[in-house]
N, C-alpha and C positions, 0 to 999 in steps of 0.2 A: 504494500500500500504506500502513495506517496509520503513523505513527510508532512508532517499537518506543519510547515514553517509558518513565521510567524506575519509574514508580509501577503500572505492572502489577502485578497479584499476581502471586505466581510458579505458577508450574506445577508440574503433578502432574508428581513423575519418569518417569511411562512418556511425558508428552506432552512433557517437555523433554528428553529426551535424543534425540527425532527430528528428523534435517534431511532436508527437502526441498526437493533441487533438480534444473535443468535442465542440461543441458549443451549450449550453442549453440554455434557456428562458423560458418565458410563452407565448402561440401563439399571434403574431403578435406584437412583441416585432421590427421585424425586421433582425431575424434570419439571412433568407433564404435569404435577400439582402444584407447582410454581408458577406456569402458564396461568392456571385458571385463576389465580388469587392474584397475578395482574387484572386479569380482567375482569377479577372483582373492585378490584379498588380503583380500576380506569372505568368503573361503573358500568362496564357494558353487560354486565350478567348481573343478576341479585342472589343469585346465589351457587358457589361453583361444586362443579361437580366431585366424583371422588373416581379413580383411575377403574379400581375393584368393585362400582358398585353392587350396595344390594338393595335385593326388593326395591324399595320406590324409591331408594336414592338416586340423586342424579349424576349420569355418566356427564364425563367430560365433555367441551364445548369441541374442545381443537381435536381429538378424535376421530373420524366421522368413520372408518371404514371398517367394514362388517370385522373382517378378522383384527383388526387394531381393540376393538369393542370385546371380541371372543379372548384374548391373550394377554389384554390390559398393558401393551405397547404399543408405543409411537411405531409405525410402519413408515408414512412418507412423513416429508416435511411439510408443513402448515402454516400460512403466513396468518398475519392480525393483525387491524392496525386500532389503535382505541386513543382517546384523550387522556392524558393523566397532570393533571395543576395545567399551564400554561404549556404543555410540552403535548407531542402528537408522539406515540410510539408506533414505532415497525418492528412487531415482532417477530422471530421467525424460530417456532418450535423446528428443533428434527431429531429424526431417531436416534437415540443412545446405543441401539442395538448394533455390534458390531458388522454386521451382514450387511449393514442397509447404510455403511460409510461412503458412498460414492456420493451418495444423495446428499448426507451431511459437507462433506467435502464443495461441492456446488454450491450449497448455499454459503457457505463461509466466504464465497467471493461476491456474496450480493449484501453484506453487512459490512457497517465501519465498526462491528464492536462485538466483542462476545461474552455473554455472563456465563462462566463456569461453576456447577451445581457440582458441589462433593458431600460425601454423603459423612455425619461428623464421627460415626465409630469405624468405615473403612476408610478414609482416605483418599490419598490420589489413587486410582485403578488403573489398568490397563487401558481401557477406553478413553477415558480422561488425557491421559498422556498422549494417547496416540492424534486428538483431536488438537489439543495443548499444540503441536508439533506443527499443524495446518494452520494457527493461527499464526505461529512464532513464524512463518515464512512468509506470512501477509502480515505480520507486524501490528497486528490488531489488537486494541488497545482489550485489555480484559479486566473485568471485576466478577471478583468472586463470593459466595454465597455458601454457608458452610451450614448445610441443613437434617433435620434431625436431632436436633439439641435435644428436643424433650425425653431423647428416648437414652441409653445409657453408650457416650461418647467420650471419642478419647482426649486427652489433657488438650487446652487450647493450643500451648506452644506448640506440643509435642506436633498439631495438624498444620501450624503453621513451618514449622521446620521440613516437616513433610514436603510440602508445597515451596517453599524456597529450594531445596535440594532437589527434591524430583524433577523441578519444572524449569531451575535455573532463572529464576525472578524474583525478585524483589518483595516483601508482602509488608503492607500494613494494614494494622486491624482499625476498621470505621467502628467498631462495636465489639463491646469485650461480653462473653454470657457469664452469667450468675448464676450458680449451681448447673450441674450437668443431670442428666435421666431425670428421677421423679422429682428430684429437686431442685428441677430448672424453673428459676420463675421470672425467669427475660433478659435483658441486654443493660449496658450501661453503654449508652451514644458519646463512644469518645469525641465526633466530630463537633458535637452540640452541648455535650455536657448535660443531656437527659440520662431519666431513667426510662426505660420502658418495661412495662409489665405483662406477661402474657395472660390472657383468660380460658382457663382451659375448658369451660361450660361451653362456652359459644365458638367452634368452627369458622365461623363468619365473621367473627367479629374482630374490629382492628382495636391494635394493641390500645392499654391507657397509657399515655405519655405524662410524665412528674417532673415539671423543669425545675433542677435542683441546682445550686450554686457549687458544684463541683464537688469531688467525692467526701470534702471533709463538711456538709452541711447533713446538719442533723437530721433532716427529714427523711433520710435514705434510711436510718433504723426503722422509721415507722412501718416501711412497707419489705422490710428486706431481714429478714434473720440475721442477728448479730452474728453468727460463727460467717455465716455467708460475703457479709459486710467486710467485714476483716479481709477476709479471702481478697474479695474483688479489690480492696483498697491495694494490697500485696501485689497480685499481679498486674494491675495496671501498672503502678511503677515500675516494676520490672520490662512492663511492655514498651511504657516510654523510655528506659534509658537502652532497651536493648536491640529495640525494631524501629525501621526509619519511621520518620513522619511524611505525613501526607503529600507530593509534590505531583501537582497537578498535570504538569508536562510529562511527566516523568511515566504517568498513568496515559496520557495521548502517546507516547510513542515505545509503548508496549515492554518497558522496561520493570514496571512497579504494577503490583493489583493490591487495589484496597478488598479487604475482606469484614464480610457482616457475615451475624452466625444470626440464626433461627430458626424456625419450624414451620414451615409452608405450610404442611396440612391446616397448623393453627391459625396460619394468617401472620403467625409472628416474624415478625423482622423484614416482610416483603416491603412494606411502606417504605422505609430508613432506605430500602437496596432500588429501588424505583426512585426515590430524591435520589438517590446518589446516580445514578445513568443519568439524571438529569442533567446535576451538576459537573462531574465527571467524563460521562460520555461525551462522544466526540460529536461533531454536526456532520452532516450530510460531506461524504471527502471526494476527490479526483477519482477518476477512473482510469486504468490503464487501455489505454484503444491504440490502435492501430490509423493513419500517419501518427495522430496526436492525442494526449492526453484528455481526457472531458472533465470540466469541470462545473458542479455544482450551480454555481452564480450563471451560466454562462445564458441567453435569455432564448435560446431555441433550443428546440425538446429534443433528447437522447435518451434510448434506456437500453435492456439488453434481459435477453430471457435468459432465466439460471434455470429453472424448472419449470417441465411438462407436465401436465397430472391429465390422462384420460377419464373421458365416463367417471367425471364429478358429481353427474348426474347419468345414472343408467336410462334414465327415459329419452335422451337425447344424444346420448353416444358422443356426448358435448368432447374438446379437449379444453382445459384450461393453461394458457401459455402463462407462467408465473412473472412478470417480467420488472426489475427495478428502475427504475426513474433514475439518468444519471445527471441528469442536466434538466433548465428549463420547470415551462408552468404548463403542466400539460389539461387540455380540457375534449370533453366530451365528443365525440365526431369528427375530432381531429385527423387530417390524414396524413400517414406517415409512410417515409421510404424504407420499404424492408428491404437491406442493403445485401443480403445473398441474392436477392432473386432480383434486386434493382426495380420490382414493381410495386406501387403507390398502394397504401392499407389503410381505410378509413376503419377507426376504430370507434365502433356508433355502441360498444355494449360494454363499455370496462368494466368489472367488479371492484370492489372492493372485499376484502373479508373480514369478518368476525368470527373466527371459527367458521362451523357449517354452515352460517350466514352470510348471504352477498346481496350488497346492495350495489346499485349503477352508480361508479363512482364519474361523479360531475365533474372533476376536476384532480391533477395530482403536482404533487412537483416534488423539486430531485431529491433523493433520501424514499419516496413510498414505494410500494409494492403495489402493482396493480394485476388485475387475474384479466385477460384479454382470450376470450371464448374463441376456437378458429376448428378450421374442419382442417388441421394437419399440414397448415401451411408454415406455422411458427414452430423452431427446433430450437433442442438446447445451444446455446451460443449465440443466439442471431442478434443482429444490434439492428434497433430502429431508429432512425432519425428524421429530421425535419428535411433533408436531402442530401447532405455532408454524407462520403462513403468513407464513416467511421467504423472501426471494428471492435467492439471492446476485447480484450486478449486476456489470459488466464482462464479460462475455463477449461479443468480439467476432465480427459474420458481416462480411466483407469484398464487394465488389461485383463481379464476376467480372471478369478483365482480356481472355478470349478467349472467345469465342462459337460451338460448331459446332450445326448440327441431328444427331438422331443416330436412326438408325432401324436397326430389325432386320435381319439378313441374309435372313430368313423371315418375309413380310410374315402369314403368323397368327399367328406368336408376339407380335405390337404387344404383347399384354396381359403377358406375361413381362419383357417390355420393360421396361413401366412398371414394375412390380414392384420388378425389379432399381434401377432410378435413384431410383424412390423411398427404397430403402432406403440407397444410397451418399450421398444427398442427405440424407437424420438423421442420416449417420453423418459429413457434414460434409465428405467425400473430393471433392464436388462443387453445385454448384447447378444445381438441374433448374427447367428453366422450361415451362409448357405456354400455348402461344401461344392466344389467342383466339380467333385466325381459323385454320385449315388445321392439317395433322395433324401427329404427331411429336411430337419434345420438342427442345429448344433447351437445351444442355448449357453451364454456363458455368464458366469454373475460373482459378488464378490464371497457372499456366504450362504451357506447351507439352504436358511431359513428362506433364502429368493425364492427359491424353486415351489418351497409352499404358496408362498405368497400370490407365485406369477400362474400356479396349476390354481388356484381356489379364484381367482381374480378371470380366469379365460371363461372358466365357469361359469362363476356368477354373471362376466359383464358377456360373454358372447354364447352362452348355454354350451360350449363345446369343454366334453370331459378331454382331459389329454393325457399322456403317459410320458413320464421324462426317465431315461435309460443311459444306464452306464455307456460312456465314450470314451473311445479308444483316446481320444487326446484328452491332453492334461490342461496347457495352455495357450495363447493365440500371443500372437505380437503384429502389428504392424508393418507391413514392407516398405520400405520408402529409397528411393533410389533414382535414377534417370532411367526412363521409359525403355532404354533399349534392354537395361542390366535389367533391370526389373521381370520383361516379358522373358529373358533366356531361364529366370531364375526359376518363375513360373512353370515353362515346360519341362523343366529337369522333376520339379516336386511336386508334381501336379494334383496325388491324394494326398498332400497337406495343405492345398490354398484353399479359401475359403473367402469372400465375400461381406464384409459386412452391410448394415440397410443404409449407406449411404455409397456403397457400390466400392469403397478400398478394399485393395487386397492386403488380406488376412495369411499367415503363415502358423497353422495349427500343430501345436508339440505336443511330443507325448514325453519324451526325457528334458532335462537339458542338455545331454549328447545334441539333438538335433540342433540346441539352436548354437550349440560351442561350434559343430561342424560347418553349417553356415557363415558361422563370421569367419570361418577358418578358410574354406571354399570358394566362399562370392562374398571378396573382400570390398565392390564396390555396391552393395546393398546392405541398408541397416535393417533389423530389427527390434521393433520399438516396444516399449511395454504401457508407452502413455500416448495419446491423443487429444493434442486440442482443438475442443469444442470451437470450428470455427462457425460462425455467421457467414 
């Protein structure tokens, strides 16, 4: 991500008061119960759901998809935009689940910021790091959220030291907690010099706030157990002389994450970590594009799809192109040049989202997310503009890590078949390979769980059962080369090339013998493990 330097012009107040960001974890960190108590407090819900419902409690907003509802996991990613004090949020839930990292990966390039959710009795995870890693290469500013207090977690430092060491950054704590497990009863706001108190009767309900003149005013015994009191007096100073202080730069260019501890389910601590994106987070930032950079301020409309979602709606076989705003005041009926294909797109039906709610959004500008409905003409990568043939650049495709062939349960529907894969394959949920020799398609994805997903989903959205079966290849790469080296290399390997749905040639492995021999062979052809999503 560019440098947020300090000689920017500044921004028009509707593009500076938008933050947009992501919220990463490892599954079942508490994500998706974070989301919802944002948008309880940005008022768009009255009352949020819970991940596991039961009987007539209510499931999640940002949710919507049968088997997400069956497993009580995020599957895709889920944009939302709500109001919160004077500030507009772009949120953008995505899967914690490891399987479903390409998806997260994409969106990390549609956000200037990321809240990282860690869970307070395990720590940094494997997921979390490996997300951690995607930011630190887009240099994205991060704050973090250490959730779970009420339930029996580990020493504060001990998760902070965690996080400095693991993740190789910087921490300071915006809020220190008070009593851990059943003896948690809230935060002290080192940034404010409140108390907050958590209510554990009401779910719903936001925390009571005690403005106290700092930790030596009397009033902190009245609502605070004296062994407790002491405690917290002890470790704060230790936090102040041992953990830096707050430097606001320092948080914009991804060196430092302020960290708040709380309990999402409770509603605790989310308010304090939503002020703090406020004031913290970053404003709507540059884009990397191709000739030139796009910026923010700039007064004609740019933006660039990071996510496909098909059949949002099964009654209409709809697609939804996800696309962020990178520049510009964009409004209704607008028509824009979609710069792969160079033809003019009047966009007369934008969405907006709430969750599984969409309303026609009248207008956007750079920083939001809007949901642009299309019968399959918008791909992941494409950049739209007002006519400039800009490209935005970084959008990564990943190389598949598992391999099945996948054929119809009903060998005349092949052609529905294809149909369907072609279309979960723009919308990025999968890579579809058609082999050069012999029939079928060779379906490639990052983890296990895809294959569920992508069989229950053909199902439901196109009624066709399918069968996915062990393939002889392991993995695909890329060819890339000059057209002549390319084609000799093709006829020499011919039952390993393969196809993928935007027509490059694929080179399918089964050892990595095959692909050592390759570079060893046909030293003027590479293969690639990554592809960028171009527009």
């Amino acid at each position: 991500m560019p440098d947020a330097s300090h000689n920017r012009p500044e921004l028009p107040a509707e593009i500076a008061r938008r933050r947009t960001f992501a919220i990463i974890s490892h599954p079942d960190a508490g994500k998706t119960t974070l989301t919802e108590k944002f948008l309880l407090f940005g008022g768009a819900i009255q009352m949020a759901g819970q991940v596991r419902a039961k009987g007539e409690a209510r499931r999640t907003r940002s949710d919507y998809m049968q088997m997400e509802k069956d497993r009580g996991i995020s599957v895709s990613a889920s944009a939302m935009s709500f109001d919160f004090k004077h500030f507009r949020f772009n949120l953008v839930d995505t899967p914690g689940h490891s399987d479903f990292s390409e998806d997260t990966y994409r969106t990390l390039t549609a956000v200037d910021a990321a809240i990282m959710v860690i869970d307070g009795a395990k720590g940094v995870e494997s997921q979390t790091r490996k997300l951690f890693e995607v930011c630190r290469l887009r240099d994205l500013p991060i704050l973090t959220f250490c959730n779970k207090m009420d339930r029996e977690s580990r020493d504060t430092f001990e998760i902070i030291d965690e996080i400095q060491e693991n993740l190789a950054i910087d921490v300071t704590p915006a809020s220190w907690p008070i009593g851990v497990g059943r003896d948690f009863v809230g935060c002290y706001d080192l940034l404010n010099d409140r108390l907050e108190l958590m209510d554990r009767a009401d779910r719903n309900k936001v925390a009571e706030t005690i403005e106290i003149k700092g930790l030596d005013d009397p009033k902190l015994a009245e609502h605070v157990p004296a062994h407790l009191v002491d405690q917290l007096r002890e470790e704060v100073e230790m936090a102040r002389e041992l953990l830096p202080t707050l430097n606001p730069q320092s948080v914009l260019e991804g060196h430092m994450t302020p960290i708040w501890f709380g309990s999402a389910i409770n509603s605790f601590g989310v308010k304090e970590l939503m002020e703090g994106i406020g004031a913290y987070g970053p404003e709507p930032q540059p884009q990397s594009a191709e000739p030139r950079q796009i910026s923010p301020e700039e007064t004609k409309v740019s933006g660039f799809v990071f996510k496909v979602q098909a059949n949002m709606d099964p009654k209409h076989r709809d697609r939804v192109a996800f696309v962020r705003m990178a520049s510009g005041h964009f409004k209704r009926g607008m028509k824009l040049t979609h710069v792969r294909t160079k033809k003019p797109l009047t966009v007369s039906a934008p969405v907006l989202f709430l969750a599984s709610d969409r309303e026609l959004a009248e207008e956007a500008w750079a920083g939001d997310i809007i949901g642009i409905p299309n019968h399959g003409q918008l791909r992941i990568g494409d950049t739209l503009t007002e006519g400039e043939a800009l490209r935005v650049t970084g959008i990564p495709s990943f190389a598949p890590e598992l391999l099945q062939s996948c054929r119809a349960g009903d060998p005349m529907k092949a052609k529905h078949l294809e149909k369907a894969l072609m279309q979960f394959a723009e919308e990025g949920a999968a890579k579809v390979f058609k082999p050069a020799f012999g029939s079928g398609f060779i379906v490639g994805v990052v983890g296990a769980l895809q294959f569920e997903v992508l069989g229950s989903r053909i199902e439901l959205e196109y009624g066709l059962p399918v069968r996915f079966e062990a393939s002889q290849f392991t993995s695909a790469r890329w060819v890339r080369g000059d057209k002549q080296a390319v084609e000799k290399f093709m006829d020499a390997n011919k039952q390993h090339i393969a196809h993928d749905h935007d027509g490059d040639v694929v080179y399918l492995t089964r050892l990595q013998w095959d692909i050592d021999r390759i570079e060893r062979d046909y030293p003027d052809v590479t293969l690639s493990a990554t592809k960028e999503m171009m527009g």
